[in-house]
LUMVO-213607 format. One record per residue (C-alpha): x, y, z; residue in one letter. Coordinates in steps of 0.5 Angstrom, whole numbers, plus 500, padded with zeros to 3 digits. Last residue first. Example, Ala and Ser with C-alpha at 12.3 -4.5 7.8 and 13.67 -1.06 7.14 Angstrom:
<atoms>
527498514s;525491516a;
</atoms>
This chain:
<atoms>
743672876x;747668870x;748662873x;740662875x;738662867x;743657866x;740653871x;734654868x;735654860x;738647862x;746644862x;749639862x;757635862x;758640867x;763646866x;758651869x;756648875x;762647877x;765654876x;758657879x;760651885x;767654886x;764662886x;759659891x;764656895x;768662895x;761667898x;761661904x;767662907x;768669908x;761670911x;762664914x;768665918x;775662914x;780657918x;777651919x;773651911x;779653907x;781647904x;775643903x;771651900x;779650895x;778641893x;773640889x;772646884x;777650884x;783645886x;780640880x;780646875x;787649877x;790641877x;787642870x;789649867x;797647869x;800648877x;807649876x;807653883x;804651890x;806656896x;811656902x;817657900x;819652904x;813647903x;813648896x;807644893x;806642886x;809635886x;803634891x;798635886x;800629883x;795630876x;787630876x;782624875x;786619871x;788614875x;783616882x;785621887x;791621893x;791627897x;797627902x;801634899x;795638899x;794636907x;801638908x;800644904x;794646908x;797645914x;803649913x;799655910x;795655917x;802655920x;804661917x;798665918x;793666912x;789672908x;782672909x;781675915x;786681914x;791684917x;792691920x;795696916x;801700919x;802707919x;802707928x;798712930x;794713922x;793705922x;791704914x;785702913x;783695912x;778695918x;774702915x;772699909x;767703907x;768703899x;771708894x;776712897x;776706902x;780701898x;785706896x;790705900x;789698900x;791697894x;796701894x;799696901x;798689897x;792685897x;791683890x;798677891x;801676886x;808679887x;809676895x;805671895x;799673901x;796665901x;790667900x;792673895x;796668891x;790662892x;785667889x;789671884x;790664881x;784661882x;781666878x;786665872x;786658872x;777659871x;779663866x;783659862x;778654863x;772657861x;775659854x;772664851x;768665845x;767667839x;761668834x;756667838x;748669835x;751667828x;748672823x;753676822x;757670819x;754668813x;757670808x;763669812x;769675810x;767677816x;771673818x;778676817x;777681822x;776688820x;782691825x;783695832x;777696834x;775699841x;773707839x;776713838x;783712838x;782705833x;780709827x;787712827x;790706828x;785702823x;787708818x;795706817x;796699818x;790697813x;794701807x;796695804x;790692805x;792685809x;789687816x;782688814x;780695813x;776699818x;771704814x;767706821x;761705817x;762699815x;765697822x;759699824x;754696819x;757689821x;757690829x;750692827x;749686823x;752681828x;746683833x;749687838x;749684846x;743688850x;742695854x;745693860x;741697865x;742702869x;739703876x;745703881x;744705887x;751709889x;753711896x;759707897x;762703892x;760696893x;758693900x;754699903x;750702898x;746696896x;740698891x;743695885x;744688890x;737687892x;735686884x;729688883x;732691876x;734683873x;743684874x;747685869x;747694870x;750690878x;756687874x;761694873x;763695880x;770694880x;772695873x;779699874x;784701870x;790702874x;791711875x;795708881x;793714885x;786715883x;783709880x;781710873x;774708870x;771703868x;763703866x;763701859x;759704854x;763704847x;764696847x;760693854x;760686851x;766686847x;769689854x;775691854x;773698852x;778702859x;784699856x;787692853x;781686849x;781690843x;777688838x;778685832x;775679833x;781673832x;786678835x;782680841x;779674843x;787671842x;788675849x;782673852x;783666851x;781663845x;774659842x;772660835x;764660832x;760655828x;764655822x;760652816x;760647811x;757644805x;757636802x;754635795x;752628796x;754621793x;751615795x;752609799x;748611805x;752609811x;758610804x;758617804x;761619799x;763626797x;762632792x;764639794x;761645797x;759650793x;758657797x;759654804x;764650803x;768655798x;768660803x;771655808x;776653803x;777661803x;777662810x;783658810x;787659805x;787667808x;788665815x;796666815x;794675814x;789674819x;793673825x;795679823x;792682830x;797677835x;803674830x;806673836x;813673834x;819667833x;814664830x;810661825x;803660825x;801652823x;794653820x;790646819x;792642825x;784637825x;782636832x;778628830x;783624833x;785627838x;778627842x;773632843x;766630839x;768623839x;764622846x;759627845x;757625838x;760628832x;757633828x;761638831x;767637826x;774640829x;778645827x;785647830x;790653829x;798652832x;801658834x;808658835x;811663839x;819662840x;823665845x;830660847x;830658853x;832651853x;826649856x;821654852x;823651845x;816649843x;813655847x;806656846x;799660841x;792658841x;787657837x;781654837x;775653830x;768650830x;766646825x;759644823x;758640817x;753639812x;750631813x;744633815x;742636810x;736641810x;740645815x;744648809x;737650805x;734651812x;739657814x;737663818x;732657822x;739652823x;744658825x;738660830x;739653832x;746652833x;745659837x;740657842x;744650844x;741643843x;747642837x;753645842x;752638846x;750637853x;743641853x;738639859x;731640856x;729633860x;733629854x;734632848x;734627842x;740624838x;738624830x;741631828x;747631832x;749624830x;748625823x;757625822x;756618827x;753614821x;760616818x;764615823x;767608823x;763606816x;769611813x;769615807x;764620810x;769621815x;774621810x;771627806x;771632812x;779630812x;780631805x;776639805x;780641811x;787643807x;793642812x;796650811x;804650813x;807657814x;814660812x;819666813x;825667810x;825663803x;830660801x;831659793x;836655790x;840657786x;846659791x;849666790x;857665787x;863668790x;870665787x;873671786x;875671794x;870666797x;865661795x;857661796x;852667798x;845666800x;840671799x;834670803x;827670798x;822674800x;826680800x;823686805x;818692802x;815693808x;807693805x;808688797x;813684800x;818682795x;819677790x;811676789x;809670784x;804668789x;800674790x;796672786x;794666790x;799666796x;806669798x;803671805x;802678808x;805683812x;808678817x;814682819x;818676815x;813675809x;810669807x;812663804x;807657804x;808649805x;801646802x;799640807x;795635803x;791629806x;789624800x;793618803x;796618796x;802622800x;804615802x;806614796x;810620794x;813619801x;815613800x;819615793x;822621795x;825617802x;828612797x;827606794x;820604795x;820596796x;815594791x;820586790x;822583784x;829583785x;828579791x;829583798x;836584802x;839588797x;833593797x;834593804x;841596804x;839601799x;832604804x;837603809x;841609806x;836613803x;832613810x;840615814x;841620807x;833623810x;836624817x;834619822x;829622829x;829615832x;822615833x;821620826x;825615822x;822609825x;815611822x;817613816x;820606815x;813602818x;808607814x;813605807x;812598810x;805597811x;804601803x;808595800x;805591803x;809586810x;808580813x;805575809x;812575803x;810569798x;811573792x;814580794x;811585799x;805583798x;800587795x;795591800x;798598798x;793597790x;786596795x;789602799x;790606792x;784603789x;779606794x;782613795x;781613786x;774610787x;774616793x;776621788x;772619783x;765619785x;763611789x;760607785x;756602790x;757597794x;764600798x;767597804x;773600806x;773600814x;778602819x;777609817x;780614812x;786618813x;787617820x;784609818x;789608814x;795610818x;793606823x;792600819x;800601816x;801601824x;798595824x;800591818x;808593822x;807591829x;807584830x;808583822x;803577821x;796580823x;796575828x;791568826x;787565831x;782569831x;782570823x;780562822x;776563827x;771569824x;771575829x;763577831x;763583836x;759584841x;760590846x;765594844x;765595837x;767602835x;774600831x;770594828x;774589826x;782588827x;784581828x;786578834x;794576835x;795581842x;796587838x;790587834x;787586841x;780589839x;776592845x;782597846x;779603847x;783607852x;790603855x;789598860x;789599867x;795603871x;798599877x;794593875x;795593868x;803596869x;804589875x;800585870x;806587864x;812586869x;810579870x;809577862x;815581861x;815588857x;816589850x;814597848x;809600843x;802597845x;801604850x;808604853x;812609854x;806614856x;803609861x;796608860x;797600860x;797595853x;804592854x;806589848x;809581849x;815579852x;815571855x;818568848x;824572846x;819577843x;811575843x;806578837x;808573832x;808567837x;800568838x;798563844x;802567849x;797573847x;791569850x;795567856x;796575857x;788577856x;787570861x;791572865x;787580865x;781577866x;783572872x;786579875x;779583874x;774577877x;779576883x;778584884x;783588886x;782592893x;780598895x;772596896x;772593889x;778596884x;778593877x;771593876x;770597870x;776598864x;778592862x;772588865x;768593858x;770587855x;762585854x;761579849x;766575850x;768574842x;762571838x;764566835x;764564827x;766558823x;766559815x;
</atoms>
């Protein structure tokens, strides 16, 4: 067979596009050439000069037919979409999803379009989210793997005999997939599945019915399991309480009753409707295509095999708590194909642009084994709770939990059989939840203390320093910090800056081990969420002390010995500084920090004799720190003509107000890159340096901290 080396770097598509402020001559050659060879494939192009247009832009990403000129006019404005090194929708056939540099393509196949312009490859799609983009296996794979194999190997017959175009598989993945862009009913699907029937010879594998294309599209191996739960989430209707009518705590039916016909004539309808369900995506099929897959198999031992450099630490696995975990755990550490998951949840409006209140909380798992560059991406964040709504579910979150912490127990304690085909072999693949990552709300209904009062602290817990301000009666943690910091530290002997006349020699005592949190909670006899008579006690227990619950982790056998169980989210935090920062700068009138109580109360506890109130004419005299009317002005003129490279931040410019004089709408990312880059430049010409300086400082903490790596050293240096 002849072979070619297809260019060996087509890392042009996404380097050297803009030398010295303008379109390089290499980069615009490049792209004619992309489009020239698109032009060759007639099955890829519509009308003659239309082909899919491969830029970033939402709407087009190889799914829409533009004109060859309106296609480099979006490459040059937008660059091409991530990851295109294989230009499967350009007529170039499919290979290696990862290869980038050197990829060997046969010329027969070269030449050859994957003959459906859209169809084959959205069916291969389809496949490689459930498995990889490769199925080679040389050895006997186990059962379920061999029974996976069969079914792709089984959708890849023709349609009909003759027909290159389509698989039975690719066209039920292309029919779903018109039904869910177009939004049709499943009488449309039933209808057009009627239709093409007649079109096609009698002996075609078209699926008759939406039953049936799901039926062998849920072939794929990755089952959802639809689950009643109770209206007041009390409990779910699951393992043996599945056969429940009614909710074992409050009482409420399961099943709505629903009543038909009028008059004499009332009948109740037969079939069950649920009040209340919940949709569990099972994790164990998904961790086992990863190993289904020459695409990401080698990378599931990436954590293991890659080497720290310099000391610094750029992924979880060189961190302290991935290593203590290994040390308690060698017979788990032992095989490096195990699997360490970390879990987020988090909780937002689907409808909120209508107005309609609705929480829907979606909880996500994601494998940690990954390299750094597929750690975090899409593809490899795994759905695996979907929390209904209309409440927050806040601390019974627990209760939708169930199925998962099962299937993780099982991981742990058994562990299922899987295929790695790197190795060609079969293994008993276990794994373990590492920690979860929430804002500080969801901290509380994930960890079971209470993030609102005076313990608020999960570090503090029972020996927290806040106390209440004396007018308002607010809680207030001003001045906790200084027990952090090493006991020679300057700043524990300053009187002057904190509260006044205070020297502060006690020290933190130190985070509690998971077993003492563990023999607390014991000792305190706090029930799980799910008891029966869990509502009653941990309200009576959670007045004298910070838990409200016995989170639904501890049900881990290997949970207290983790040295991180949950964590925050630096960037809600970071948006939340930013935000108190910018509204109390640009003094918003309800945001702002600096407000008359405020200051009225400022020097009951410190010496700030410049911010007192004016005793002669009542009023208070302005602050440094806050802007006039014209400096705000500039700012936002100056925020509004800031351009950034594609990709790097979002139209800031779209967020100002020049009326109101404010910026508003702005998400968690605008917040970090206003944080980091763009606030000490900002405020530089209007502060003094005594102000100045301590705000570059806490933007260059933040930039610091949320860098690609991090040493002992600098982490060391953050934390004093």
């Amino acid at each position: 067979m002849n072979v070619m080396v297809m260019e060996a770097d087509r890392e042009w598509m996404y380097e050297g596009r803009i030398v010295n402020g303008m379109f390089s001559n290499k980069w615009e050659d490049k792209v004619d050439e992309f489009v020239a060879f698109a032009l060759r494939h007639p099955e890829c192009v519509n009308g003659g000069t239309a082909i899919r247009c491969p830029c970033t832009l939402v709407k087009c990403q190889n799914k829409k037919f533009l004109n060859v000129e309106t296609v480099k006019v979006h490459l040059y404005k937008n660059g091409f979409v991530p990851d295109y090194y294989v230009w499967i929708y350009h007529g170039e056939k499919e290979v290696h999803q990862r290869c980038s540099r050197s990829v060997r393509v046969s010329v027969s196949e070269t030449d050859q379009m994957v003959s459906d312009n859209m169809n084959h490859t959205t069916y291969h799609r389809m496949v490689c989210d459930a498995a990889g983009p490769e199925f080679n296996p040389d050895e006997e794979p186990n059962a379920e793997a061999r029974n996976f194999y069969d079914m792709i190997r089984a959708g890849d017959k023709p349609m009909y005999e003759g027909n290159s175009k389509h698989t039975q598989l690719s066209a039920a993945v292309r029919m779903l997939e018109i039904k869910c862009r177009h939004r049709c009913s499943q009488a449309w699907f039933d209808d057009m599945s009627n239709f093409i029937q007649e079109l096609l010879p009698p002996d075609n594998l078209m699926p008759l019915d939406f039953y049936s294309t799901k039926k062998l599209v849920r072939g794929l191996g990755l089952p959802v399991q639809v689950i009643h739960c109770c209206v007041n989430n009390c409990m779910i209707y699951w393992g043996d309480d599945s056969d429940l009518n009614s909710c074992k705590k409050c009482g409420h039916a399961r099943y709505k009753q629903t009543v038909r016909g009028s008059g004499n004539r009332l009948y109740i309808r037969k079939l069950k409707v649920p009040y209340k369900k919940m949709h569990y995506f099972p994790i164990t099929p998904r961790l086992q295509r990863l190993y289904a897959s020459t695409a990401t198999a080698n990378e599931m031992r990436w954590h293991s095999e890659h080497h720290m450099e310099d000391g610094k630490m750029c992924h979880p696995s060189d961190a302290p708590a991935w290593k203590h975990f290994d040390g308690c755990f060698p017979d788990f550490s032992s095989e490096v194909r195990n699997v360490r998951l970390g879990l987020f949840a988090d909780g937002f409006q689907p409808f909120g642009q209508f107005g309609q209140q609705y929480s829907l909380w979606p909880v996500v798992v994601m494998p940690y084994n990954l390299p750094l560059d597929l750690c975090m991406k899409e593809e490899f964040m795994f759905l695996t709770v979907l929390v209904p709504g209309p409440t927050n579910p806040k601390g019974k979150i627990d209760v939708f939990l169930q199925p998962l912490i099962a299937e993780l127990k099982s991981l742990w304690g058994v562990g299922v059989q899987t295929y790695d085909i790197s190795k060609r072999q079969n293994f008993q693949m276990r794994a373990a939840l590492m920690w979860t990552i929430n804002d500080f709300p969801a901290y509380s209904m994930m960890s079971g203390w209470s993030t609102a009062g005076m313990l608020a602290c999960p570090h503090c817990m029972e020996d927290s320093d806040a106390f209440r301000l004396i007018k308002s009666g607010k809680q207030s943690w001003f001045d906790n910090h200084r027990k952090f910091l090493p006991i020679n530290h300057p700043y524990r002997r300053n009187t002057k800056d904190f509260i006044k006349n205070r020297k502060v020699t006690k020290q933190f005592p130190g985070v509690r081990s998971g077993d003492e949190i563990l023999q607390d909670l014991n000792n305190r006899g706090l029930r799980k969420v799910m008891d029966v008579d869990a509502e009653v006690v941990n309200a009576a227990i959670s007045k004298t002390c910070g838990w409200n619950k016995r989170s639904i982790f501890w049900d881990l056998p290997y949970w207290h010995e983790h040295l991180l169980r949950h964590n925050l989210d630096v960037m809600h935090i970071e948006k939340n500084v930013f935000d108190n920062i910018f509204n109390t700068v640009f003094n918003i009138p309800g945001k702002t920090k600096d407000t008359y109580k405020s200051r009225d109360e400022l020097n009951k506890y410190c010496r700030r004799p410049q911010f007192a109130q004016n005793l002669v004419t009542s009023k208070y005299p302005d602050v440094p720190f806050v802007l006039n009317k014209s400096q705000k002005k500039d700012v936002l003129e100056w925020v509004k003509k800031l351009r950034f490279p594609d990709g790097y931040a979002s139209n800031l410019g779209r967020c100002v107000d020049a009326n109101k004089l404010k910026m508003f709408g702005m998400k968690s990312h605008d917040c970090h890159v206003f944080m980091q880059r763009l606030l000490p430049i900002a405020l530089r010409e209007f502060w003094p340096n005594r102000i100045w300086e301590p705000l570059t400082e806490i933007s260059l903490f933040f930039k610091q901290l949320t860098s690609s790596s991090l040493t002992d050293e600098e982490l060391r240096n953050l934390d004093e």
